[in-house]
ZAMARGU-4260 file (C-alpha; in steps of 0.2 Angstrom, whole numbers, plus 5000, padded with zeros to 4 digits):
<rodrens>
0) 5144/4504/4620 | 5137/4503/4603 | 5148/4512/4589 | 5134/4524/4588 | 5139/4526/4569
5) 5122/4538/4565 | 5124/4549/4577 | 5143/4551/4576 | 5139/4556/4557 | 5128/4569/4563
10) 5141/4576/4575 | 5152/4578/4564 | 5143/4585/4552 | 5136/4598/4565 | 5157/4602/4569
15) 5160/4605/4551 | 5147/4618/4550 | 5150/4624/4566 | 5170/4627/4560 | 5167/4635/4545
20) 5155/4646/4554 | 5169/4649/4566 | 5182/4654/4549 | 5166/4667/4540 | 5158/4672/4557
25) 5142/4664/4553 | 5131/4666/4570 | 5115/4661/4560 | 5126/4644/4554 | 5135/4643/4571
30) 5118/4641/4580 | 5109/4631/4566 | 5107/4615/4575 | 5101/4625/4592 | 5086/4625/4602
35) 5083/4643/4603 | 5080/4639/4624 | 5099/4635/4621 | 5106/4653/4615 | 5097/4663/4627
40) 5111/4675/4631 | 5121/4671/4615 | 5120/4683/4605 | 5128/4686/4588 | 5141/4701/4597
45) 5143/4687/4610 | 5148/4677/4596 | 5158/4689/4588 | 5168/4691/4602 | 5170/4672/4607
50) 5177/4667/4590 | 5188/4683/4589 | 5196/4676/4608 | 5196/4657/4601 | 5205/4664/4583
55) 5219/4673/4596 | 5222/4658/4606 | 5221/4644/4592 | 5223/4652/4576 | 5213/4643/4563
60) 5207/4625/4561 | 5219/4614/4550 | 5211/4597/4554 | 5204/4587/4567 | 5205/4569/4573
65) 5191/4560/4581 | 5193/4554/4599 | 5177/4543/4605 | 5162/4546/4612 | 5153/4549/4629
70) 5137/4541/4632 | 5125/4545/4646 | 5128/4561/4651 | 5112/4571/4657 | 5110/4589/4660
75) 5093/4589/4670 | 5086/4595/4653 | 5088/4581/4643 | 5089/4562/4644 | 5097/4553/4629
80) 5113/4565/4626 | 5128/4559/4618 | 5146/4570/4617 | 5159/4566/4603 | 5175/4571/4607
85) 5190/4576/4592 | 5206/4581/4593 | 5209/4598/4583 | 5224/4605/4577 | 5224/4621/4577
90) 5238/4634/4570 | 5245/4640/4585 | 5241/4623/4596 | 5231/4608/4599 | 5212/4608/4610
95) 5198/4596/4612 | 5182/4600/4602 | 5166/4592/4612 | 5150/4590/4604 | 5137/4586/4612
100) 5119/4581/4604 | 5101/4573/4606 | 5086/4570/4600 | 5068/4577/4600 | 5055/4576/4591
105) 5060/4570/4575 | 5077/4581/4573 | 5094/4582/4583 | 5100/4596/4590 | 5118/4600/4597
110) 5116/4605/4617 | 5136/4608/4620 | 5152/4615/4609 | 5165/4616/4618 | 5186/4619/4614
115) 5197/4618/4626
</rodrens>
């Protein structure tokens, strides 16, 4: 698979923003990068409440270490979807951030966040 260095850049740009959104509880930077078909049911209290769970069981991000990525995944929505995978470390433990992307018309849009 190609390196995919563009897209990479764009993913972790999106995970930067999507952390510190994570640390303020920013919903409106949180779901920047969205298709608003994408947050239906993910509201800003839902939000709320999700980072106020992940904070519990991970504490806050320190760092993060990039993994790789996984090409050719396709969610019946979408055809060209790529997912980068990190390593973050967390204060209380370690999880896998996924980050998933595409392209549409001109701009990339995240379609997956995901720590586990």
């Amino acid at each position: 698979m190609p390196e995919l260095k563009n897209e990479r850049a764009i993913a972790e740009q999106f995970l930067k923003e999507m952390l510190k959104a994570d640390d303020t509880g920013n919903y409106e930077l949180f779901v920047k990068h969205y298709e608003e078909k994408d947050l239906v049911d993910f509201s800003p209290e839902r939000f709320e409440h999700d980072i106020k769970q992940m904070q519990a069981r991970n504490g806050k991000n320190m760092s993060y270490e990039y993994f790789g990525a996984l090409k050719g995944y396709h969610d019946g929505k979408r055809c060209a979807c790529y997912r980068f995978v990190w390593k973050g470390i967390y204060e209380k433990r370690e999880a896998l951030i996924t980050i998933g992307i595409h392209h549409k018309d001109d701009t990339w849009y995240i379609n997956e966040s995901t720590v586990r």
